[in-house]
Biopython code that builds the backbone (N, CA, C, O; Angstrom):
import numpy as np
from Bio.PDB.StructureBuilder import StructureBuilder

atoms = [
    (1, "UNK", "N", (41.078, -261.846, -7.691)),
    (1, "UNK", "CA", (41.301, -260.986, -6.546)),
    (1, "UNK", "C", (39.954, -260.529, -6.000)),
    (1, "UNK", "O", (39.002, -260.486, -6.779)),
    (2, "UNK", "N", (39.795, -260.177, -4.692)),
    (2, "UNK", "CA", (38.539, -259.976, -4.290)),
    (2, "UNK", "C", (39.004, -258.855, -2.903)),
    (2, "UNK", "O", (39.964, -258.922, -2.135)),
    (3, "UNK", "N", (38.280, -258.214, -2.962)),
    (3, "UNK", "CA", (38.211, -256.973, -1.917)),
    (3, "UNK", "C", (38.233, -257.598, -0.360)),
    (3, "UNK", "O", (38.672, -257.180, 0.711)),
    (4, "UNK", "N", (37.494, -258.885, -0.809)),
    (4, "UNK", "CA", (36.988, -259.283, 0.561)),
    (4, "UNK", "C", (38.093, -260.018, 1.347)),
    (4, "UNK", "O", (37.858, -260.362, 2.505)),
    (5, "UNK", "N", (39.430, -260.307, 0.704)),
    (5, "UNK", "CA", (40.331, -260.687, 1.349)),
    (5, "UNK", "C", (41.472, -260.257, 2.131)),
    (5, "UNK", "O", (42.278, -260.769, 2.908)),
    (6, "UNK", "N", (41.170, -258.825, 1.498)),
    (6, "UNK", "CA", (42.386, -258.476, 1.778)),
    (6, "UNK", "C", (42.079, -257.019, 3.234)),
    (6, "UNK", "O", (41.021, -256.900, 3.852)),
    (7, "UNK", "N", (42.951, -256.400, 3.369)),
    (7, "UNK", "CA", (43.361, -255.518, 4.621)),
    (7, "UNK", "C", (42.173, -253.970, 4.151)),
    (7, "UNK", "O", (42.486, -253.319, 3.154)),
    (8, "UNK", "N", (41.309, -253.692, 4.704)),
    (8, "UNK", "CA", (40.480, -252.534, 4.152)),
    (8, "UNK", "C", (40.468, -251.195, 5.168)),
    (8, "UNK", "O", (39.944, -250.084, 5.087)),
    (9, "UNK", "N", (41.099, -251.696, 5.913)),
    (9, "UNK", "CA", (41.217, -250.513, 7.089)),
    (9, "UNK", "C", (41.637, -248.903, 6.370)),
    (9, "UNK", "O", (41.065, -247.815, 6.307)),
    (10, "UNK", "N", (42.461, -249.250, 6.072)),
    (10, "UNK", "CA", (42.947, -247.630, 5.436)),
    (10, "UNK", "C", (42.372, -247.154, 4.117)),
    (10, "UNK", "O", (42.926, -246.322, 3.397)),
    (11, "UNK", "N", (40.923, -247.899, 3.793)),
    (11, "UNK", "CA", (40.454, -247.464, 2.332)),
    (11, "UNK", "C", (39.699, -245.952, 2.898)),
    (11, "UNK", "O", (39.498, -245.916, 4.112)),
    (12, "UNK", "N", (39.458, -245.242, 2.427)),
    (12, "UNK", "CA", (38.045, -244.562, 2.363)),
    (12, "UNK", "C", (36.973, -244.530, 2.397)),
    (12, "UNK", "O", (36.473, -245.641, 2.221)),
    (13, "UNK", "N", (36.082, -243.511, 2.594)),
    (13, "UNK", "CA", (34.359, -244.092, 2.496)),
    (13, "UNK", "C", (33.778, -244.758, 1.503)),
    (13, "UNK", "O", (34.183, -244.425, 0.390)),
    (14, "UNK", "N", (33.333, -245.212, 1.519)),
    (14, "UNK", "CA", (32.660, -245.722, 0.557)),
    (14, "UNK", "C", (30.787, -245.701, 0.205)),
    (14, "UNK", "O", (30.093, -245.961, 1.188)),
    (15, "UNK", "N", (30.230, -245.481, -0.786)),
    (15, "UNK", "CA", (28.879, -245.848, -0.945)),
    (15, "UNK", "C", (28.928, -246.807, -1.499)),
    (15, "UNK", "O", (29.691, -246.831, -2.464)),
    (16, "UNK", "N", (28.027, -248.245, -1.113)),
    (16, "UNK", "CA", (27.661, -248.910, -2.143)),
    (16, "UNK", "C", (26.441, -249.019, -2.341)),
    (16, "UNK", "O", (25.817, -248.992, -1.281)),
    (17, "UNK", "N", (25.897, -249.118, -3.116)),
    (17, "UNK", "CA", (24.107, -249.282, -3.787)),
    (17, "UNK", "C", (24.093, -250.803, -4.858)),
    (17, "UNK", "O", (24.610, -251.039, -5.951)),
    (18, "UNK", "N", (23.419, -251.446, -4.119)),
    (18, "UNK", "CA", (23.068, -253.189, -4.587)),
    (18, "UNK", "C", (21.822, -253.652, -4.775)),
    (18, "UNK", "O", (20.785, -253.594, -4.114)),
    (19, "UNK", "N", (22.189, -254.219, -6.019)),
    (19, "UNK", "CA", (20.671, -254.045, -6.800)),
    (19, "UNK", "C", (20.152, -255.800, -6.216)),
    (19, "UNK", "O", (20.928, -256.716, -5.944)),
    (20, "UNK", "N", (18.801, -255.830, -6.165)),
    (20, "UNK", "CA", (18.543, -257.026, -5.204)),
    (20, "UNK", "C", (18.482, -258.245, -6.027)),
    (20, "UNK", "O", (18.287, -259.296, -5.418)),
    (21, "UNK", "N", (18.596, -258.281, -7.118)),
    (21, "UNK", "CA", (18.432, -258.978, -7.885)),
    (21, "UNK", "C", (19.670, -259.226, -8.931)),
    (21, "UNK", "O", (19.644, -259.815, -10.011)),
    (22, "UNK", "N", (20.744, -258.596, -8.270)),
    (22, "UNK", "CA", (21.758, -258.842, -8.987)),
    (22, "UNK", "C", (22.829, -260.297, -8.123)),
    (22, "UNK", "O", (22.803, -260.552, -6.919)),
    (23, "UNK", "N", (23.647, -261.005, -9.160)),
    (23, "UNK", "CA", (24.215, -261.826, -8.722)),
    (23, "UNK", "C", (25.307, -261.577, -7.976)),
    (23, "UNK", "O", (26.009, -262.536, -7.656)),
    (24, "UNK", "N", (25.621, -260.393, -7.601)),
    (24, "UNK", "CA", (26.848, -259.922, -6.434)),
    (24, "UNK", "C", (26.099, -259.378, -5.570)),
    (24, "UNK", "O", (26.545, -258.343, -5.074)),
    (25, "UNK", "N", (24.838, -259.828, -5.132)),
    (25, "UNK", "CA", (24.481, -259.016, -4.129)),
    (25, "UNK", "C", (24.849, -258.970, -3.109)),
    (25, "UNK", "O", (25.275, -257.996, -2.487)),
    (26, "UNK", "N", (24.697, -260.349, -2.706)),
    (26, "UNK", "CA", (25.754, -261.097, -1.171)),
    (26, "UNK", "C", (26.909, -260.557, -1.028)),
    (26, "UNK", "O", (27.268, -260.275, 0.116)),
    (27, "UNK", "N", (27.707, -260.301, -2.059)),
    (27, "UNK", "CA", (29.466, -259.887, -2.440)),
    (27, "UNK", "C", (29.162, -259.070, -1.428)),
    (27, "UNK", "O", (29.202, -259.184, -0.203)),
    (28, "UNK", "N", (28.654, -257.694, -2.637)),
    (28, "UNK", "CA", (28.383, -256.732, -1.742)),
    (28, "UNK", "C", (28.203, -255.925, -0.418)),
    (28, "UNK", "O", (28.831, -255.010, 0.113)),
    (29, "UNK", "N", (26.808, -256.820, -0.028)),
    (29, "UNK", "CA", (26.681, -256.561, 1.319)),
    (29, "UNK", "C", (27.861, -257.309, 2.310)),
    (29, "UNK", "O", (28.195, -256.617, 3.272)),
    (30, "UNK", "N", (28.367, -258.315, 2.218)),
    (30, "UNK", "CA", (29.515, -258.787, 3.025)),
    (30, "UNK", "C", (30.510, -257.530, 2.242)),
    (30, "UNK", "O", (30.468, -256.716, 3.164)),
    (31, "UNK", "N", (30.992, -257.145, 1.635)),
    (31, "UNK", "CA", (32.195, -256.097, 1.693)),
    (31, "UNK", "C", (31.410, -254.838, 2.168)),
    (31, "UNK", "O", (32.358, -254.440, 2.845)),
    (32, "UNK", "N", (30.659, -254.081, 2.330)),
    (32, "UNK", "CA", (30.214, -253.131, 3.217)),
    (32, "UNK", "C", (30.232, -253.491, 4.884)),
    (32, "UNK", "O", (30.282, -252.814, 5.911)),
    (33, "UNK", "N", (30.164, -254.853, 4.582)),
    (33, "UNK", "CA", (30.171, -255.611, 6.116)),
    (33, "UNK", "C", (31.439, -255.652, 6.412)),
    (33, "UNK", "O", (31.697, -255.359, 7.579)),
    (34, "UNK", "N", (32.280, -255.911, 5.760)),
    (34, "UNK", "CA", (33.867, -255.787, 6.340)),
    (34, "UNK", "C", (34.179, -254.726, 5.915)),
    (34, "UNK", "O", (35.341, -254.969, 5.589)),
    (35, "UNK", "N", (34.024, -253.767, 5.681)),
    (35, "UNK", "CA", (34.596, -252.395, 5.960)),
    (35, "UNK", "C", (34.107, -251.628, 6.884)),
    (35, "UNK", "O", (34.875, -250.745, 7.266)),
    (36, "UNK", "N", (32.727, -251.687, 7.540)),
    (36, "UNK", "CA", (32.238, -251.476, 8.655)),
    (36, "UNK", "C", (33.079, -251.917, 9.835)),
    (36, "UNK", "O", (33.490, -251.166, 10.720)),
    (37, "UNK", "N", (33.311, -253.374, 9.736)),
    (37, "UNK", "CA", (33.988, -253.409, 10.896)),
    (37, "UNK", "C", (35.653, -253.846, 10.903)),
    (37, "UNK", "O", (36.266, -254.715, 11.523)),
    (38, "UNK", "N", (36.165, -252.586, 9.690)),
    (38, "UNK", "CA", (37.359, -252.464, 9.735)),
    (38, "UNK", "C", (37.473, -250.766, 10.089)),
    (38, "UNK", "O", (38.512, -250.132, 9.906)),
    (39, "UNK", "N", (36.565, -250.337, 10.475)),
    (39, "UNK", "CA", (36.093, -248.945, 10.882)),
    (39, "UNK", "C", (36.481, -247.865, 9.613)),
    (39, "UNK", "O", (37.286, -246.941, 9.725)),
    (40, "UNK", "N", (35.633, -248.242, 8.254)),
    (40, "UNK", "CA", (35.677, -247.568, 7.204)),
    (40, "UNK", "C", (34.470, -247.101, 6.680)),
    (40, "UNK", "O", (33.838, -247.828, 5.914)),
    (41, "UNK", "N", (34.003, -245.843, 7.022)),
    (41, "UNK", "CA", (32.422, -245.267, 7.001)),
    (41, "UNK", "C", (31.814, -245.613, 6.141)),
    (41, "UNK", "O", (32.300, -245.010, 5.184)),
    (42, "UNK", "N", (30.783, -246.401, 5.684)),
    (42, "UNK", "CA", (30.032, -246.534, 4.753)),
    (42, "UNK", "C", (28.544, -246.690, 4.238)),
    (42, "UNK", "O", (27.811, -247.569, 4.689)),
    (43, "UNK", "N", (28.170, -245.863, 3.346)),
    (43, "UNK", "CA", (26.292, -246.034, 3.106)),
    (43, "UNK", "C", (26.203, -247.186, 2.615)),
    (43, "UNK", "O", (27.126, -247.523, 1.873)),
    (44, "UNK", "N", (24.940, -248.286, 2.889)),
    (44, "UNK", "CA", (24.814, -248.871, 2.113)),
    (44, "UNK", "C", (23.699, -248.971, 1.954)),
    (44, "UNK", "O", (23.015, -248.677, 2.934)),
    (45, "UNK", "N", (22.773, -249.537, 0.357)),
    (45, "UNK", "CA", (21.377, -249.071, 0.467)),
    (45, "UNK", "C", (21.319, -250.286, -0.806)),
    (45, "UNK", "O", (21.868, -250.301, -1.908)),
    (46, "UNK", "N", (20.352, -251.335, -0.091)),
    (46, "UNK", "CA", (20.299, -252.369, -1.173)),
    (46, "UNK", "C", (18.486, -251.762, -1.899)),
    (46, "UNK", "O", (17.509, -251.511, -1.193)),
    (47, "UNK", "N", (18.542, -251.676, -3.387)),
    (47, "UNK", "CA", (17.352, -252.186, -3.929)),
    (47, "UNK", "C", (16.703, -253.415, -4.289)),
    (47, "UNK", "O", (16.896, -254.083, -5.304)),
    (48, "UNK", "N", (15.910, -253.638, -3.337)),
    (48, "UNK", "CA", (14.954, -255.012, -3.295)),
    (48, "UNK", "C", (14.311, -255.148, -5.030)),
    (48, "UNK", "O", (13.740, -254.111, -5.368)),
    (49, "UNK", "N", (14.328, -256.001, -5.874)),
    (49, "UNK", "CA", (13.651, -256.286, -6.395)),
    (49, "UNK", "C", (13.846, -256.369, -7.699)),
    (49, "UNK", "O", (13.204, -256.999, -8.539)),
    (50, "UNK", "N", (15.300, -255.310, -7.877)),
    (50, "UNK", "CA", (15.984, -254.874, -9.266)),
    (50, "UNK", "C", (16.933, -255.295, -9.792)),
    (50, "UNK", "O", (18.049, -255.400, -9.283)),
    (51, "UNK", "N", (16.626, -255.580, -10.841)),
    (51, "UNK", "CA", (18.686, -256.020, -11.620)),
    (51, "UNK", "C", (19.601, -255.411, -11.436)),
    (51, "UNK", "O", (19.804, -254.354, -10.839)),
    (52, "UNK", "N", (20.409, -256.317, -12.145)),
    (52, "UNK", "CA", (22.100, -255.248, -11.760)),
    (52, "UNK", "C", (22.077, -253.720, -12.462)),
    (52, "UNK", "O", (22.416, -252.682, -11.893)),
    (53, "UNK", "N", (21.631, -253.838, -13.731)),
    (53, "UNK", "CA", (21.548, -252.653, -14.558)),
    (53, "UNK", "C", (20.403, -251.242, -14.181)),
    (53, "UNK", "O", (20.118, -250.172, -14.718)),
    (54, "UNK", "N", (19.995, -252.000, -12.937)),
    (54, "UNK", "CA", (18.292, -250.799, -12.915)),
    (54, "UNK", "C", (18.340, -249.552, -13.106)),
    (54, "UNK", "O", (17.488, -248.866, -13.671)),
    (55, "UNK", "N", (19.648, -249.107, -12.498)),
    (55, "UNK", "CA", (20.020, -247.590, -12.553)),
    (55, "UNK", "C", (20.417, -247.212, -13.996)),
    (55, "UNK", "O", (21.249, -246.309, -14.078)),
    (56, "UNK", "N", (19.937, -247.780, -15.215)),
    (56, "UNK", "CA", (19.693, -247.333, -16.515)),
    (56, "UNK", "C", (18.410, -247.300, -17.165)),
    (56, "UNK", "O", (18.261, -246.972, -18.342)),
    (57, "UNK", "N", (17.298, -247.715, -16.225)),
    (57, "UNK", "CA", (16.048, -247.672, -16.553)),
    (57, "UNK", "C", (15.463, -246.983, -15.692)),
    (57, "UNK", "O", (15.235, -247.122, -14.491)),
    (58, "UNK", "N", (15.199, -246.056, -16.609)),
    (58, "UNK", "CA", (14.537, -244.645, -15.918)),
    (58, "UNK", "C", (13.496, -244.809, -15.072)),
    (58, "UNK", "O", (13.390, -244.536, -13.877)),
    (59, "UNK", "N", (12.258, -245.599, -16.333)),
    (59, "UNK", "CA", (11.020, -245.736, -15.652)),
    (59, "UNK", "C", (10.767, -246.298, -14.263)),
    (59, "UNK", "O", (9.812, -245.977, -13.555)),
    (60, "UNK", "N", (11.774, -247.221, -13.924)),
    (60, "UNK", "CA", (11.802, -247.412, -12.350)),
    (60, "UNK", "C", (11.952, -246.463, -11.723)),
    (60, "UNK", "O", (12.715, -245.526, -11.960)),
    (61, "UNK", "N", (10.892, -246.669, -10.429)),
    (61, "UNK", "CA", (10.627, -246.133, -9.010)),
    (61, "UNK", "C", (12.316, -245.734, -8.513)),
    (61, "UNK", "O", (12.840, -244.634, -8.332)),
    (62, "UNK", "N", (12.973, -247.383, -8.372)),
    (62, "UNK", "CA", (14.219, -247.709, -7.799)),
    (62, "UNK", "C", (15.525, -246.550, -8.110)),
    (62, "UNK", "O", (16.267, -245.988, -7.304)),
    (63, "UNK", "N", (15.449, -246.438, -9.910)),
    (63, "UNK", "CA", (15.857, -245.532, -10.034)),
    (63, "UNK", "C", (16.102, -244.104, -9.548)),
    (63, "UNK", "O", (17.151, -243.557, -9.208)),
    (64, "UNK", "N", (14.660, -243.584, -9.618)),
    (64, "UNK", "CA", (14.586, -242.303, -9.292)),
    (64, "UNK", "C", (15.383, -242.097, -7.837)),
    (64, "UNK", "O", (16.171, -241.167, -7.667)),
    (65, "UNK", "N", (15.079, -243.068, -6.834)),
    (65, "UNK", "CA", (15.470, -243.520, -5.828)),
    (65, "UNK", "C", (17.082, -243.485, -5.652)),
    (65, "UNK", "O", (17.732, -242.528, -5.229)),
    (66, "UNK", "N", (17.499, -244.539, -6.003)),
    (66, "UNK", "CA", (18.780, -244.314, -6.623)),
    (66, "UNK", "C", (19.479, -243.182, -7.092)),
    (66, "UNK", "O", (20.656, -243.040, -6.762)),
    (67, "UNK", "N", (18.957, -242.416, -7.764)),
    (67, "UNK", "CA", (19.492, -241.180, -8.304)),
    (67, "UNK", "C", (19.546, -240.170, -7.073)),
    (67, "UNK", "O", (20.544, -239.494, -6.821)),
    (68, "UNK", "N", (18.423, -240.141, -6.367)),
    (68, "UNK", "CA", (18.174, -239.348, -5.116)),
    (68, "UNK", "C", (19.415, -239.846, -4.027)),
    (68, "UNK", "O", (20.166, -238.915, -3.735)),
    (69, "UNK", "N", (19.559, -240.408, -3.750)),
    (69, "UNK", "CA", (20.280, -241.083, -2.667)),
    (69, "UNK", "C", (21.870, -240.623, -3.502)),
    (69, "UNK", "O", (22.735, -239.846, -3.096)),
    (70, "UNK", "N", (21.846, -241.104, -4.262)),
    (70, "UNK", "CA", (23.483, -240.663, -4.617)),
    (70, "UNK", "C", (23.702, -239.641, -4.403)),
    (70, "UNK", "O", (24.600, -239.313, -3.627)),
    (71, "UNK", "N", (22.899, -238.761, -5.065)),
    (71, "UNK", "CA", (22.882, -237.125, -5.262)),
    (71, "UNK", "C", (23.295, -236.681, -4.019)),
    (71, "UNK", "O", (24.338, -236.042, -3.881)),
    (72, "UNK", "N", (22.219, -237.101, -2.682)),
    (72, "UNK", "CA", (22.340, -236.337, -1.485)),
    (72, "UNK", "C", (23.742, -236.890, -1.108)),
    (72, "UNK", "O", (24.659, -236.089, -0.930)),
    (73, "UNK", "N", (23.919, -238.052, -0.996)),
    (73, "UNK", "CA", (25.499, -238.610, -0.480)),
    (73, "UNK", "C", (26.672, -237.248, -1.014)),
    (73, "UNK", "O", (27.360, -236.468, -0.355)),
    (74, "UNK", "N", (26.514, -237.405, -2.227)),
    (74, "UNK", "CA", (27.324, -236.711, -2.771)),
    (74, "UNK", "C", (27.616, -235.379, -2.276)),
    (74, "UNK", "O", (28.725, -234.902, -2.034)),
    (75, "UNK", "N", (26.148, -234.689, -2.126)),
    (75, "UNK", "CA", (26.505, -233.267, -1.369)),
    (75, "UNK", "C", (26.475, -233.546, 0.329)),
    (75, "UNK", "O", (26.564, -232.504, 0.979)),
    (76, "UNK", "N", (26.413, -234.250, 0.779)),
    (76, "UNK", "CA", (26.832, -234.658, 1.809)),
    (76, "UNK", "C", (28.461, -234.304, 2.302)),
    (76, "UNK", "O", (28.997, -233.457, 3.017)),
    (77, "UNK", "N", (28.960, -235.630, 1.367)),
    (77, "UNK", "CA", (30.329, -235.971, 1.355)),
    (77, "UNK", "C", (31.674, -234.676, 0.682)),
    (77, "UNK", "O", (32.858, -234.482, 0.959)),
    (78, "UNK", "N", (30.584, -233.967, -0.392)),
    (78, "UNK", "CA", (31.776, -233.021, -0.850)),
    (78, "UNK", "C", (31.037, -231.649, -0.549)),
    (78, "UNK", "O", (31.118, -230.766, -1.403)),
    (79, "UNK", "N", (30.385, -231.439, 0.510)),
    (79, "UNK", "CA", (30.476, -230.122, 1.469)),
    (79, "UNK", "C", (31.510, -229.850, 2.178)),
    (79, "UNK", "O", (32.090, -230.772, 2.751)),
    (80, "UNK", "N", (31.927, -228.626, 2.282)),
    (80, "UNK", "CA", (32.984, -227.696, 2.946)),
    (80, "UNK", "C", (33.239, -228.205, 4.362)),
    (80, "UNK", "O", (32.226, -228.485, 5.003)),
    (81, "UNK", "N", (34.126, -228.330, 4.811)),
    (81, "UNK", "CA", (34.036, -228.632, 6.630)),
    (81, "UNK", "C", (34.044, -226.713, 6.889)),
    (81, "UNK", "O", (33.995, -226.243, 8.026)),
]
sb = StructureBuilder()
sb.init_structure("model")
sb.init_model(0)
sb.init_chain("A")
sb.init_seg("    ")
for serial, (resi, resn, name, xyz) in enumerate(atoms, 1):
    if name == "N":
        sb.init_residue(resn, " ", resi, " ")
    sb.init_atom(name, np.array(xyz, "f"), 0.0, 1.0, " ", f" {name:<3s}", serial, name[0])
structure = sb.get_structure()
């Protein structure tokens, strides 16, 4: 089964974060790509250069990065209207 086939209009927002060096990267960015233009709001923020796992290795830049970006999404998305 794959996301990318099916009807995405009525999903929710979504973040995705894609590591550049991972083997779903393409996946990825094509399903942010069809939920965009199934008019389903979404961040997307690829890291150039990193494995799939990067966001468990601290010592990366990417990480810290990563961690930042979620964080703000997050208080973004679950602030008060």
């Amino acid at each position: 089964a794959s996301p990318l086939l099916g009807d995405l209009s009525s999903l929710p927002r979504h973040m995705i974060f894609v590591a550049g060096q991972d083997a779903l990267r393409d996946e990825g960015i094509a399903y942010a790509t069809k939920l965009r233009e199934a008019g389903v709001p979404v961040k997307l923020e690829v890291f150039s250069g990193v494995p799939h796992h990067f966001a468990q290795i601290p010592e990366l830049t990417a990480t810290a990065r990563f961690q930042e970006s979620f964080r703000d999404a997050m208080k973004e998305w679950l602030k008060p209207e």
